[in-house]
C-alpha positions as CSV (number, residue, x, y, z in Angstrom):
1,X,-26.5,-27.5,-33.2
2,X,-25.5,-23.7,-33.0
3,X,-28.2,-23.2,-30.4
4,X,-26.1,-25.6,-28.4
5,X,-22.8,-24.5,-28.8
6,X,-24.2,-21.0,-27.9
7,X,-25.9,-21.9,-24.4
8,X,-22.4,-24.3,-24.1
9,X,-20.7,-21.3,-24.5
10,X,-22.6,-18.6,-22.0
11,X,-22.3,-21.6,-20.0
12,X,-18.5,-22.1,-19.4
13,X,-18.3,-18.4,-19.6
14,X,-20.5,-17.9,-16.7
15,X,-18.7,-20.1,-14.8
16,X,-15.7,-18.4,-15.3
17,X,-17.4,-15.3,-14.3
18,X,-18.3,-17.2,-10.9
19,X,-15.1,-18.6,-10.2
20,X,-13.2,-15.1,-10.8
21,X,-15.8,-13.6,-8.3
22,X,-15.4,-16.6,-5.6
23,X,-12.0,-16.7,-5.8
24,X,-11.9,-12.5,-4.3
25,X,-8.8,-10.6,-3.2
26,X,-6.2,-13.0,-1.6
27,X,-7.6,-14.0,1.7
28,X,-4.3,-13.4,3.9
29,X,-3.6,-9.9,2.6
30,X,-2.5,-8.1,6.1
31,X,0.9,-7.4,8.1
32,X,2.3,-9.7,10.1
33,X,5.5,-11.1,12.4
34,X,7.1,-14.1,12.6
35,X,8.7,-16.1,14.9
36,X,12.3,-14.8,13.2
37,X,11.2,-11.1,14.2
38,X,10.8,-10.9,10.2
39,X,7.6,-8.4,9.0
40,X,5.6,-9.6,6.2
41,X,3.7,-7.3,4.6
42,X,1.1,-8.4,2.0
43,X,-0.9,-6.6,-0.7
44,X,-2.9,-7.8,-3.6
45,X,0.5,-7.6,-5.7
46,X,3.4,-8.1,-3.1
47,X,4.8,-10.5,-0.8
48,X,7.8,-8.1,1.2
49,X,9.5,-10.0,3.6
50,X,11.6,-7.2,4.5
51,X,15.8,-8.4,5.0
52,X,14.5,-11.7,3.2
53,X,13.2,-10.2,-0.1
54,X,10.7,-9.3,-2.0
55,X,7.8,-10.9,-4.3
56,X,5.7,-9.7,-7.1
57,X,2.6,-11.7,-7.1
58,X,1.5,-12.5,-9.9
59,X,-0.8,-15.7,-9.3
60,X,-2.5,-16.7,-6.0
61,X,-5.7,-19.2,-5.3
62,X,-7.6,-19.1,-1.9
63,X,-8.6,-23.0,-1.8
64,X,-5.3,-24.1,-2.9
65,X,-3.6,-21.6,-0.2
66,X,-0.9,-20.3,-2.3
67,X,0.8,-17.9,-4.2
68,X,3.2,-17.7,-7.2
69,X,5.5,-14.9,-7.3
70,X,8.6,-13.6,-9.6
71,X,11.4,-12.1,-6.7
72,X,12.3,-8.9,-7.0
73,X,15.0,-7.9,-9.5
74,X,16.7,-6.2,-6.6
75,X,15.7,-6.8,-2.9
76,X,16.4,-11.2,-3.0
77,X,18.6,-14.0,-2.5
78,X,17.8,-15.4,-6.1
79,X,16.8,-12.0,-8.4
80,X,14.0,-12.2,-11.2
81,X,13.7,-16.1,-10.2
82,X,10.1,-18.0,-9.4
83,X,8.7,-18.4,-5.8
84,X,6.2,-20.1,-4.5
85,X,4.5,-19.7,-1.2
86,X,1.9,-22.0,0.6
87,X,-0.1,-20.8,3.7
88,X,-1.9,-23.3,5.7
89,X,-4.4,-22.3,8.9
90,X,-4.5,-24.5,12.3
91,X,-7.6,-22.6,14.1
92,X,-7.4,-18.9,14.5
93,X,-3.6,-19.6,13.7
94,X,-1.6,-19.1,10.5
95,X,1.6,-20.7,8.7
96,X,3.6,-19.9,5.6
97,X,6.2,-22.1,3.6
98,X,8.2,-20.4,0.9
99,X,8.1,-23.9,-1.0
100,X,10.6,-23.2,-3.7
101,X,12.6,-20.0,-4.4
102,X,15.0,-20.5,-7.7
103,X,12.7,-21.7,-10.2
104,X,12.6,-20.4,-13.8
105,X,9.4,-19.7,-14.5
106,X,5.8,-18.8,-13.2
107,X,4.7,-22.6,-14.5
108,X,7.7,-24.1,-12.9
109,X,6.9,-22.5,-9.6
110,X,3.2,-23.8,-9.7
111,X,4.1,-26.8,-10.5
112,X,6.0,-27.6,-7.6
113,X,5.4,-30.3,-5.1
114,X,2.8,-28.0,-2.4
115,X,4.6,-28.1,1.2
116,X,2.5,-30.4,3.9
117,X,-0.1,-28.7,5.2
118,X,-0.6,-32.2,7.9
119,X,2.6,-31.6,9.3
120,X,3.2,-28.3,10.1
121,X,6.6,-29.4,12.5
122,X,8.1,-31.2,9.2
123,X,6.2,-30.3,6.0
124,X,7.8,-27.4,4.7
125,X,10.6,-29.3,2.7
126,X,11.8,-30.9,6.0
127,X,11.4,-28.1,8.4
128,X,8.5,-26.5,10.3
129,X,6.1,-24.4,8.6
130,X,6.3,-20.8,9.9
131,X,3.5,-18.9,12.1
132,X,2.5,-15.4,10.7
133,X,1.3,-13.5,13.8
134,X,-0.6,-10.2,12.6
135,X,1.1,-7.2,13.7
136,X,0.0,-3.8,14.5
137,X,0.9,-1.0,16.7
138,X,-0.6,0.7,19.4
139,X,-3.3,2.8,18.6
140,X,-4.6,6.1,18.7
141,X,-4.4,8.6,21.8
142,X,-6.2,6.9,24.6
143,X,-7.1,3.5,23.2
144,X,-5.6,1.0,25.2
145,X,-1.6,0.9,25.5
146,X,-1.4,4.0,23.5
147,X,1.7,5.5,24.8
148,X,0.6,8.7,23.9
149,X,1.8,11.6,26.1
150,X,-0.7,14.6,26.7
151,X,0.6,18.1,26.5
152,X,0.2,18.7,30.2
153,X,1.9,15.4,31.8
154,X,3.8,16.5,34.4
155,X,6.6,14.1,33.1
156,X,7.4,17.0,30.7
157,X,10.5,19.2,32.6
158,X,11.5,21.2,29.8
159,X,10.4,22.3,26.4
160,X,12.7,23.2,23.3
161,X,13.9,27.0,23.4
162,X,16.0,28.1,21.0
163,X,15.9,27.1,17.1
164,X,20.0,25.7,15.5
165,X,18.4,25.3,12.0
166,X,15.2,25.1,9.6
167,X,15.4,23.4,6.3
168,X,12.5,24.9,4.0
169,X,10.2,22.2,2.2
170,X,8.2,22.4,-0.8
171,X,4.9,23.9,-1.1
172,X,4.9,26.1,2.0
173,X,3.5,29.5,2.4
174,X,4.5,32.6,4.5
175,X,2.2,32.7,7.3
176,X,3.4,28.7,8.6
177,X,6.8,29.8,8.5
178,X,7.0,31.4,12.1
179,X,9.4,28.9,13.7
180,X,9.1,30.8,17.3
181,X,5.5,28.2,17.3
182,X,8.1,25.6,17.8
183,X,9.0,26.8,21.0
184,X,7.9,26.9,24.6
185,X,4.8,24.2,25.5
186,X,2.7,22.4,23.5
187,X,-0.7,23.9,22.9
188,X,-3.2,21.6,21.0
189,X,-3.8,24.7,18.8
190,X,-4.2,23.9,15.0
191,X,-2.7,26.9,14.0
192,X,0.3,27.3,16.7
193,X,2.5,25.7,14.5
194,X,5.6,25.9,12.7
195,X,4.6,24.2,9.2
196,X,8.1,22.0,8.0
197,X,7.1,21.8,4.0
198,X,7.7,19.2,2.4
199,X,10.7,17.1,2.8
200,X,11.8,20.3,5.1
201,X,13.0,19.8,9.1
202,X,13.6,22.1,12.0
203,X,16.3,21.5,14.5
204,X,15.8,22.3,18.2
205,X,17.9,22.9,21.0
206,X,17.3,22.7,24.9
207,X,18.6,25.0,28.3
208,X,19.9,22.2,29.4
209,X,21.2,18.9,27.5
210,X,18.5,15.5,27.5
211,X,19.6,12.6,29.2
212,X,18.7,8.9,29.0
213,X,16.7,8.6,31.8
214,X,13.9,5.5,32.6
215,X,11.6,5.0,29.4
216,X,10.8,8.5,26.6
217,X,13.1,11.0,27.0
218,X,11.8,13.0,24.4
219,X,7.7,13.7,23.5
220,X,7.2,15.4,20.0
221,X,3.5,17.4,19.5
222,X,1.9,17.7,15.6
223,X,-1.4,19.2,15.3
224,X,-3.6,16.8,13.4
225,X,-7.6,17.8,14.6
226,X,-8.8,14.0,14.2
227,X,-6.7,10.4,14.8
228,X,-6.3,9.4,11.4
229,X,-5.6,12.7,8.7
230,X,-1.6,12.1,9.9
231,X,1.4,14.3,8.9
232,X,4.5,12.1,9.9
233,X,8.2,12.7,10.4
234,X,11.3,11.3,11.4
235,X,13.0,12.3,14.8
236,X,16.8,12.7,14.8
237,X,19.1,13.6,18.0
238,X,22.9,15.0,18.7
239,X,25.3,15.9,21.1
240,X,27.1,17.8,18.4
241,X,24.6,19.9,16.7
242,X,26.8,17.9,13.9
243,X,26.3,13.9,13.7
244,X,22.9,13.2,14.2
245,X,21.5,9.5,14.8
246,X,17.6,8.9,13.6
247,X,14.8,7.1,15.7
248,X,13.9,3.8,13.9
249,X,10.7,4.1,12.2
250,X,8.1,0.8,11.1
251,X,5.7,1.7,8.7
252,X,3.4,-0.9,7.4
253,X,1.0,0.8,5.5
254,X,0.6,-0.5,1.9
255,X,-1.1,2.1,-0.3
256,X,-0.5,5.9,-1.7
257,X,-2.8,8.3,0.6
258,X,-4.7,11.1,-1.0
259,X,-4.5,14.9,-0.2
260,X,-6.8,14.7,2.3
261,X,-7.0,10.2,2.9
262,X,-6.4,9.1,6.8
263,X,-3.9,6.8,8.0
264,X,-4.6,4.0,10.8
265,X,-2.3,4.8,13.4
266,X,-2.3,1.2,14.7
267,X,0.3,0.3,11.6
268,X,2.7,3.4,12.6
269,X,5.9,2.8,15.1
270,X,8.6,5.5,15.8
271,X,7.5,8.6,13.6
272,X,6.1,11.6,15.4
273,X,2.8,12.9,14.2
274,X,0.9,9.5,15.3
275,X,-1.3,11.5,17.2
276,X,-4.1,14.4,17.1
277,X,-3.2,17.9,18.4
278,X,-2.4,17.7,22.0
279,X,-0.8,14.5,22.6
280,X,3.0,14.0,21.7
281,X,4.6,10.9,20.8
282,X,7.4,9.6,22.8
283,X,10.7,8.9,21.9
284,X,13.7,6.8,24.0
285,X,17.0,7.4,23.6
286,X,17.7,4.0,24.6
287,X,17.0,2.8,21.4
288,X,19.4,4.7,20.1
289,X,22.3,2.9,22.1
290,X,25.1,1.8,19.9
291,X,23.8,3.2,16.7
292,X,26.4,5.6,16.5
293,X,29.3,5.9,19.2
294,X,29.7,9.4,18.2
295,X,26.4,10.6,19.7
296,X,26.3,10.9,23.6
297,X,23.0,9.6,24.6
298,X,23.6,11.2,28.3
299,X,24.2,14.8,26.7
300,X,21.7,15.3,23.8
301,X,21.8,19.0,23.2
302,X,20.0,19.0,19.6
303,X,16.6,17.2,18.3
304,X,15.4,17.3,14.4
305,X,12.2,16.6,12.9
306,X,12.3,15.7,9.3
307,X,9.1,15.8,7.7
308,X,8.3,12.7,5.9
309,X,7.4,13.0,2.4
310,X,4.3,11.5,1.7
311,X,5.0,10.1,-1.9
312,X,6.6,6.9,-0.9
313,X,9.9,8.3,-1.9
314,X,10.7,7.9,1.9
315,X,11.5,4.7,3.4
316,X,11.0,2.9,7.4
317,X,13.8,0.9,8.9
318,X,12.8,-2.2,7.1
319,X,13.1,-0.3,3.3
320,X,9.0,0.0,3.2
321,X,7.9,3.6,1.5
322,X,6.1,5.8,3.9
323,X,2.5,7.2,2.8
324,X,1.0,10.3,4.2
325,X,-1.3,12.7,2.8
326,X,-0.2,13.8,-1.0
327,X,0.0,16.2,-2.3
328,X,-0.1,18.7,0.2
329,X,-0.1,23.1,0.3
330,X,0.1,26.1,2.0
331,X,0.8,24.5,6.1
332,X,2.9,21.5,3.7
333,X,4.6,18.9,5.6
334,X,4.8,18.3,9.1
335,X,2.9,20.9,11.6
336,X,5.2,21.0,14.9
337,X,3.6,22.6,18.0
338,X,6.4,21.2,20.4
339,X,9.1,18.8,21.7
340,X,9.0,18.5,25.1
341,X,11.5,16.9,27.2
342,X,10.8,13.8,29.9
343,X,13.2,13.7,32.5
């Protein structure tokens, strides 16, 4: 009889074992849109719908299709209450229904009625399920519709000449602090740069004042020697020198990146240092338009660059922390070469 309730035992065990390892990593883990121009960004752990909150996993199954999740304390409609969301694929395609959002528990939220996979127009407690589109950016220089602008496109008029202000970052050491490296054309040169530090900027000025013209106005060089080891920052603009408006920024990157980890450019939008040494990224100052009245868009006489802390401490547009390379030393933080100007 032990003998029995031994081998029962390794048995049920064992299939345990094989049901942990066929059940895997949730299958739909990615980035994506939807058809509310919402961003979805999800991780082993997290469900962030960006504006419409964000949910700790904390129970999922892949032949089931969903997931159970507490919402966050903070960033939801209904704070430290239960979730649960369904996914359902038609072909290639996928859908999500957030099936309940305001229950009490983790059980309560499994427990609920799962939305209609059949009808995807109806089934999600009355309305239509909705279509997760996965989302990514272009990619690196020269893949294709890379905006990426090379250091010697005759778009570029002008180049930044004279230097308003430099903030000093963290870990930076003499010889990257020459800001005149900032000035004139870009070079594609890994050390003709102006090193920011860390959390540090550099503010730039122009002969003559940038202008919104047709499509970038502004191209911004970093020195990175491969596509994905990425040093990032923010790009700010003024007619003031005084009130300055920032460039929105997407990032959809989910995890921490080591001192010398890589980045895929395809999940970055609106931060300069996207690209290796030699091509800028381009910036329009139509974007900018009614951001902040106080900032002539047809007179821009000032451009910052705000290196991006790479700790997550930093946040995109949507309230997602920014990863880059962390910890960094000596040429710390952002490496500018140039800012051109496209007129």
């Amino acid at each position: 009889m032990k003998n029995l309730f031994t081998a029962l035992f390794m048995f049920l065990f064992l299939f345990a074992c094989d049901e942990e390892k066929q059940q895997g990593p949730i299958e739909i883990i990615g980035t994506y849109s939807d058809d509310y121009e919402y961003t979805h960004v999800i991780t082993a752990t997290l469900w962030d719908q960006g504006d419409m909150g964000i949910f700790h996993i904390t129970k999922y199954d892949n032949k089931k299709d969903f997931v159970v999740a507490q919402n966050d304390a903070v960033k939801s409609f209904n704070p430290g209450k239960w979730s649960r969301m369904d996914w359902a694929w038609s072909g290639d395609d996928l859908y999500f229904c957030q099936t309940v959002y305001d229950k009490d528990s983790a059980a309560e939220a499994e427990a609920a009625v799962p939305a209609d996979a059949e009808k995807l127009d109806t089934g999600c407690n009355g309305f239509g399920w909705t279509k997760l589109t996965p989302t990514t950016f272009a990619g690196a220089a020269g893949t294709t519709g890379s905006p990426a602008v090379a250091k010697d496109d005759p778009r570029i008029t002008a180049w930044a000449s004279g230097i308003a202000e430099v903030v000093r970052g963290d870990n930076l050491t003499e010889e990257w602090k020459d800001t005149d490296k900032a000035l004139g054309p870009a070079e594609g040169n890994a050390t003709a740069v102006v090193s920011l530090g860390d959390g540090g900027s550099i503010t730039l000025t122009f002969d003559e004042p940038l202008t919104d013209g047709d499509g970038p106005d502004i191209v911004v060089f970093e020195n990175s020697f491969s596509d994905d080891f990425l040093e990032l920052a923010f790009v700010e603009v003024s007619s003031d020198g005084v009130t300055f408006v920032r460039f929105g920024a997407t990032y959809l990157g989910t995890e921490p990146v080591s001192e010398y980890g890589t980045l895929d450019p395809a999940l970055i939008d609106g931060l300069a240092g996207k690209y290796r040494a030699g091509w800028g990224v381009p910036f329009d100052l139509a974007t900018l338009a009614g951001k902040d009245a106080t900032v002539n868009l047809s007179a821009v006489t000032h451009v910052r660059v705000v290196d991006v802390r790479g700790d997550g401490s930093m946040t995109d547009n949507g309230g997602r922390p920014i990863y880059d390379p962390c910890p960094t030393h000596e040429s710390a933080g952002f490496d500018l070469d140039a800012v051109g100007m496209i007129q």
